[in-house]
Backbone as JSON Lines, residues from 0, in Angstrom:
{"i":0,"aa":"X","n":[99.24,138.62,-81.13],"ca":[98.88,139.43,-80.01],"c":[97.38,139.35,-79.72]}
{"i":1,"aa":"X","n":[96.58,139.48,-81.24],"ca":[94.95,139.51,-80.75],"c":[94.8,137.84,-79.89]}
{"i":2,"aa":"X","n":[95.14,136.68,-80.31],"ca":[94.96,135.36,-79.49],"c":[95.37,135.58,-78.26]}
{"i":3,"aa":"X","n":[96.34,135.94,-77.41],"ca":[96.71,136.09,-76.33],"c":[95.69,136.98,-75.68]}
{"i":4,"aa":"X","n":[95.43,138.0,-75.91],"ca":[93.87,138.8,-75.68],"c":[92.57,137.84,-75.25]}
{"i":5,"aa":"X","n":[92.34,137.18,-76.5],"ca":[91.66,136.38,-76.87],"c":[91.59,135.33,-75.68]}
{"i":6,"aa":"X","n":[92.61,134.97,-75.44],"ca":[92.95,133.73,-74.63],"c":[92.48,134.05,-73.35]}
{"i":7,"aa":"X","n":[93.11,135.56,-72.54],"ca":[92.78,136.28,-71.69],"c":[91.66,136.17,-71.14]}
{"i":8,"aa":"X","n":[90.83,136.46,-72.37],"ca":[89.39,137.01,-71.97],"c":[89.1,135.65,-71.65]}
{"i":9,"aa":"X","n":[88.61,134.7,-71.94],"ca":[87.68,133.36,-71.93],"c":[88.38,132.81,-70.49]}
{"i":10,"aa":"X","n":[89.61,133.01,-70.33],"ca":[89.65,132.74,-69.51],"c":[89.48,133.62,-67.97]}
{"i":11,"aa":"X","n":[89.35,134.78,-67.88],"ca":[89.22,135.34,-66.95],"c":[87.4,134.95,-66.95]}
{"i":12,"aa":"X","n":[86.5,135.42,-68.01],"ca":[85.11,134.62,-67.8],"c":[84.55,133.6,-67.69]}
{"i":13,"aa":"X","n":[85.6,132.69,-67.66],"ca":[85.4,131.26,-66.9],"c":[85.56,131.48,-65.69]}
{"i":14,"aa":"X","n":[86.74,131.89,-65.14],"ca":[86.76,132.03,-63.63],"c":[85.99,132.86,-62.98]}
{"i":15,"aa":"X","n":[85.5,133.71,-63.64],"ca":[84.26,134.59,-62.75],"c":[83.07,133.69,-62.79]}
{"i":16,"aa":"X","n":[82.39,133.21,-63.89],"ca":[81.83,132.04,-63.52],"c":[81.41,131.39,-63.11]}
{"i":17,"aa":"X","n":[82.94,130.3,-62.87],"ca":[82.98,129.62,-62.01],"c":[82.68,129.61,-60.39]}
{"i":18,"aa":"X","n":[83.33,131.19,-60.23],"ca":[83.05,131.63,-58.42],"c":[81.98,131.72,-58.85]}
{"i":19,"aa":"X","n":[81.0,132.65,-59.51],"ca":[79.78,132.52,-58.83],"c":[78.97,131.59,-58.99]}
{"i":20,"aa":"X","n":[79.23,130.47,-59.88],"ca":[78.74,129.0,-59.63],"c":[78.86,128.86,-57.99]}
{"i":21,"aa":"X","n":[79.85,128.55,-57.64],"ca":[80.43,128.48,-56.37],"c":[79.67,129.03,-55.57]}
{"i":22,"aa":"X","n":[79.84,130.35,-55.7],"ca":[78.7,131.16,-54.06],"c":[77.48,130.4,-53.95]}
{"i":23,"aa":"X","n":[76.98,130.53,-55.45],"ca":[75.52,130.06,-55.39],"c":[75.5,128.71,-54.83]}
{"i":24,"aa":"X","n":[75.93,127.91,-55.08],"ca":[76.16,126.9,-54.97],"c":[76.46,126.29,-53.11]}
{"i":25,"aa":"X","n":[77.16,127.71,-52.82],"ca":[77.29,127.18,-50.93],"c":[76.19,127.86,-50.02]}
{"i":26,"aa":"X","n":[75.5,128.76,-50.96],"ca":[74.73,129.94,-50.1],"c":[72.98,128.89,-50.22]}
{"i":27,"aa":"X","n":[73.44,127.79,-51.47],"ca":[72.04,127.3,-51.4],"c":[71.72,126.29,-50.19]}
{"i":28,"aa":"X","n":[70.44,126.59,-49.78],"ca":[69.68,125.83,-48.67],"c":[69.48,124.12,-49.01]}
{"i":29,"aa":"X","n":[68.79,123.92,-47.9],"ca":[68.39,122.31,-48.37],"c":[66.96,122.61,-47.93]}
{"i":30,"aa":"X","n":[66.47,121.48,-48.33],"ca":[64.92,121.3,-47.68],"c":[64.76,119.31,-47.27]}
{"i":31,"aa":"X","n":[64.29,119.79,-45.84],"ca":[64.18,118.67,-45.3],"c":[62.91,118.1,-45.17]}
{"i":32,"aa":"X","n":[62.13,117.18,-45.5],"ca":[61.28,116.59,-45.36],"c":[60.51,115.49,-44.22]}
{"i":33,"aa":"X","n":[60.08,115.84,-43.61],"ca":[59.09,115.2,-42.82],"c":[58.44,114.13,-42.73]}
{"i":34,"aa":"X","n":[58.35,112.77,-42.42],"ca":[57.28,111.93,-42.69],"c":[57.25,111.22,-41.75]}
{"i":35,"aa":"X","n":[56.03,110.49,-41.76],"ca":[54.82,109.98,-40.72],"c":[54.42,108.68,-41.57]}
{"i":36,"aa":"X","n":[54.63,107.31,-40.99],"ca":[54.52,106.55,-42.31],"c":[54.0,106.43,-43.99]}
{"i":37,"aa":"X","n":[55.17,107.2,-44.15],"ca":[55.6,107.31,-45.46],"c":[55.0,108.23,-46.09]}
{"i":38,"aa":"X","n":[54.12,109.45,-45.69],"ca":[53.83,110.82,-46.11],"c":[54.16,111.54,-45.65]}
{"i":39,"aa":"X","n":[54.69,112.95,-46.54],"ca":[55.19,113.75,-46.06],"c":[54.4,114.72,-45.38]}
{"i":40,"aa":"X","n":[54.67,115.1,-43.84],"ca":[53.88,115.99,-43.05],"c":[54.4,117.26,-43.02]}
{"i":41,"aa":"X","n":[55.46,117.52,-42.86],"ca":[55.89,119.01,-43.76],"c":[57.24,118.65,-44.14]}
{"i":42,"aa":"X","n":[57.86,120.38,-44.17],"ca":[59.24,120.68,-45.23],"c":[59.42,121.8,-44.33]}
{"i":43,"aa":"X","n":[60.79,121.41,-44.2],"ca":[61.32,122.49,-43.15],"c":[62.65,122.88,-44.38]}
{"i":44,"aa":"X","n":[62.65,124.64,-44.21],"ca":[63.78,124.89,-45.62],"c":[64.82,125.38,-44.24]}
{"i":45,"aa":"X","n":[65.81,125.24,-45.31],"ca":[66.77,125.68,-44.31],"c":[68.27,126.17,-45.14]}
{"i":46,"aa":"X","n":[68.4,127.77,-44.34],"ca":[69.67,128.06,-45.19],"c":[70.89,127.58,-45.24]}
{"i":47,"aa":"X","n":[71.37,127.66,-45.99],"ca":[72.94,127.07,-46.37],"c":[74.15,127.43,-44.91]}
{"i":48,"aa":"X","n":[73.92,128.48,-44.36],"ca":[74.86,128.83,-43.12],"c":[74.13,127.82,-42.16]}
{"i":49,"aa":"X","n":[73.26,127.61,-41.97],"ca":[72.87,126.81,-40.79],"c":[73.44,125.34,-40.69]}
{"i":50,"aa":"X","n":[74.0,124.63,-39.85],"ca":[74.08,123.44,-39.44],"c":[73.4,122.68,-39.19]}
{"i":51,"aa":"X","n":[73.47,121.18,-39.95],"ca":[72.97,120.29,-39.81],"c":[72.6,119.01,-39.17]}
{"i":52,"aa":"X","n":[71.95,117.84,-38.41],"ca":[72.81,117.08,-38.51],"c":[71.92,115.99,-37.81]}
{"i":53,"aa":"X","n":[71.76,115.12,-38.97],"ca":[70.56,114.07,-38.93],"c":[70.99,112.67,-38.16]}
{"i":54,"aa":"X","n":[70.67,111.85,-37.21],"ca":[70.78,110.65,-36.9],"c":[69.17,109.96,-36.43]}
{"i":55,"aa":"X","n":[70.14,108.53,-35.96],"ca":[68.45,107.57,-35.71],"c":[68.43,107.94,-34.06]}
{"i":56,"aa":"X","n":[67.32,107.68,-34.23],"ca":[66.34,107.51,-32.69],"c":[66.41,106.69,-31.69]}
{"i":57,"aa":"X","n":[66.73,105.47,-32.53],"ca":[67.34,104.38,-31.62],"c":[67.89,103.18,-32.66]}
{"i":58,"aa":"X","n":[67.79,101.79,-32.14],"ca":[69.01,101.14,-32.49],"c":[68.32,100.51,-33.53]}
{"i":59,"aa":"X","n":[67.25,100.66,-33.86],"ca":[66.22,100.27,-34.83],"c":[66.33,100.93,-36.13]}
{"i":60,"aa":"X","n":[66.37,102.05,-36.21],"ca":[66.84,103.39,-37.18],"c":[67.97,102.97,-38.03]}
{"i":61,"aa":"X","n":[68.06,103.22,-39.35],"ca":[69.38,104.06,-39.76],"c":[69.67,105.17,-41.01]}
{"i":62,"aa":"X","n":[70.34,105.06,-41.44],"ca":[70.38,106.52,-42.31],"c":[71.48,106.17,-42.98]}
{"i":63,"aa":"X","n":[71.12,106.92,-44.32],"ca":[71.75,106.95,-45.79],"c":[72.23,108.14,-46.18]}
{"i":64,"aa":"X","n":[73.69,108.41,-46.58],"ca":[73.93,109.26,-47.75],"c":[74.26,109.43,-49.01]}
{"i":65,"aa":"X","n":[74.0,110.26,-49.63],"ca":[74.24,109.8,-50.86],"c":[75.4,110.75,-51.44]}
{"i":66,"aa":"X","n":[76.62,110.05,-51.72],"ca":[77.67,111.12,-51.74],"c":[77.16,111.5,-53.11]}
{"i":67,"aa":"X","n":[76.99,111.04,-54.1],"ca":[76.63,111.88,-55.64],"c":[75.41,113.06,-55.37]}
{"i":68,"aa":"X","n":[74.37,113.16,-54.54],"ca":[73.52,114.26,-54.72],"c":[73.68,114.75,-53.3]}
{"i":69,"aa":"X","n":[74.49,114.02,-52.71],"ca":[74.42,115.16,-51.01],"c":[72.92,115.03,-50.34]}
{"i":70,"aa":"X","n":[72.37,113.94,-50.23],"ca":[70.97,113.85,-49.83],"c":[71.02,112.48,-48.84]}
{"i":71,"aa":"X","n":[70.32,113.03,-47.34],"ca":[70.53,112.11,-46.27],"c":[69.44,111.27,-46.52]}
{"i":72,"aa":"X","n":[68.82,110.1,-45.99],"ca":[67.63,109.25,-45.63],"c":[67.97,108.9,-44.58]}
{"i":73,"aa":"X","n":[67.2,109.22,-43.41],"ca":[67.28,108.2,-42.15],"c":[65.62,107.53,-42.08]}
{"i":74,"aa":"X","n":[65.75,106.55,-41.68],"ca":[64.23,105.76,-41.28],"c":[64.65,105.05,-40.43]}
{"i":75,"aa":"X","n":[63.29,104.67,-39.57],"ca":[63.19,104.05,-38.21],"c":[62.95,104.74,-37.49]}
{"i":76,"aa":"X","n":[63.0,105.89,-37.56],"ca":[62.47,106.8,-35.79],"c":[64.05,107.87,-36.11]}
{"i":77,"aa":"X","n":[64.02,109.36,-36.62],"ca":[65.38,110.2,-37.02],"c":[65.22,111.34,-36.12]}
{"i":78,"aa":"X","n":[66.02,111.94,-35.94],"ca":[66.17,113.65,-35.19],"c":[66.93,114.31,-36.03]}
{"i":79,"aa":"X","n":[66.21,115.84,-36.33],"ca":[66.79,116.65,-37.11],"c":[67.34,117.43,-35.95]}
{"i":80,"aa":"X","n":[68.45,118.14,-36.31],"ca":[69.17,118.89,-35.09],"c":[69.45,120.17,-36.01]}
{"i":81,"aa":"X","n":[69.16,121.18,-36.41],"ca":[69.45,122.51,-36.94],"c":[70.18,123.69,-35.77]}
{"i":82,"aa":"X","n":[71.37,123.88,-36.49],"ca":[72.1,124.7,-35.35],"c":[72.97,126.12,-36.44]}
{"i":83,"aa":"X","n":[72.19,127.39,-35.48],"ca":[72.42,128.72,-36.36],"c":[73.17,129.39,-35.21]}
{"i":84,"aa":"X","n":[74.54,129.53,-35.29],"ca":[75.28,130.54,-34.43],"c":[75.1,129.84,-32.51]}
{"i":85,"aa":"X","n":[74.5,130.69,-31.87],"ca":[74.19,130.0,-30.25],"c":[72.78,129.16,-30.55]}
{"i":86,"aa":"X","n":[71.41,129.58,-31.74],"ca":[70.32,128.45,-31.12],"c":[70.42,127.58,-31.81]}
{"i":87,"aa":"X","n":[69.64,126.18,-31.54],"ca":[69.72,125.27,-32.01],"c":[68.42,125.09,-31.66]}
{"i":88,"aa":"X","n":[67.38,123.61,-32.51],"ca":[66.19,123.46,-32.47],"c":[66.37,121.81,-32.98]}
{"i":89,"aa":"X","n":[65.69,121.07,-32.6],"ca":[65.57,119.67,-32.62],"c":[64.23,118.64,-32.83]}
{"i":90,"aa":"X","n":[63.79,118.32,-34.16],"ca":[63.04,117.76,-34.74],"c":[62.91,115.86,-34.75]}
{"i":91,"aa":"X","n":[62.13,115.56,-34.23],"ca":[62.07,113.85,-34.36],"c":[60.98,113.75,-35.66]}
{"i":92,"aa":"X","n":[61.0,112.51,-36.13],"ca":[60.36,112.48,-37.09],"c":[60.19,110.48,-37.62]}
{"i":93,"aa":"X","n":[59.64,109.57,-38.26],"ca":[59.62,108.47,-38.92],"c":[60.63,108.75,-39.78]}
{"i":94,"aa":"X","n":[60.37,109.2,-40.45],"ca":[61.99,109.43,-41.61],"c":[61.99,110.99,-41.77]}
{"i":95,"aa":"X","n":[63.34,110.91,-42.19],"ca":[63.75,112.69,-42.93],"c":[64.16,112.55,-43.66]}
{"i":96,"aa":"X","n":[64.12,113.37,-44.65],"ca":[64.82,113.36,-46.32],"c":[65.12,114.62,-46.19]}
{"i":97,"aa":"X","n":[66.52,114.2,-46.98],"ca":[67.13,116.04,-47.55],"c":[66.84,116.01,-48.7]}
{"i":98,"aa":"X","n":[66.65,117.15,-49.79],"ca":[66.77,117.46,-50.96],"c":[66.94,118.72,-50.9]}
{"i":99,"aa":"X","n":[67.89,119.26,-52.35],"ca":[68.53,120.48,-52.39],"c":[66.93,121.59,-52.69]}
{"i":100,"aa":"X","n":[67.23,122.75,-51.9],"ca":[66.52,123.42,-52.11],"c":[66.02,124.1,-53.47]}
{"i":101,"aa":"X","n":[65.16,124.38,-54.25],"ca":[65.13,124.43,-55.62],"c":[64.93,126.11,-56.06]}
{"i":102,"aa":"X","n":[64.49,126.99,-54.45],"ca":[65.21,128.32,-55.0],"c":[66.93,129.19,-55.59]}
């Protein structure tokens, strides 16, 4: 009877856990990076509800993802497009980089 208890518990505190691995995990932002041949001119953070959505500038451009870390590269001339509910705001740039936000 005490193992079945036993069993219970570890597993109900894995799954709590786990969700809040999870929340944290969707509620976290990215941070996008800026550059101007090949330095970064700023960092735009951006929360996890907001929409994303990076392409090239023209036919010269292109862009990378990286399915293992979730991190875009576009170069050649990119537009950041950030879209929260009705506004939206639109960034050109030499390249953009995503990286996960580290708060």
């Amino acid at each position: 009877m005490k193992y079945k208890y036993a069993v219970l518990v570890a597993v109900v505190v894995t799954t709590v856990s786990l969700v809040a691995l999870a929340e944290k995990q969707a509620s976290a932002g990215k941070v996008y990076l800026l550059k101007a041949g090949g330095e970064t001119i700023a960092e735009l953070r951006v929360r996890g509800a907001a929409n994303a959505a990076v392409e090239t500038a023209g036919s010269a451009g292109h862009a990378e993802f990286n399915t293992s870390t979730g991190t875009v590269v576009a170069r050649g001339g990119a537009i950041l497009k950030l879209t929260a509910g009705t506004n939206s705001i639109s960034v050109r740039a030499d390249e953009i980089e995503s990286v996960p936000d580290s708060k």
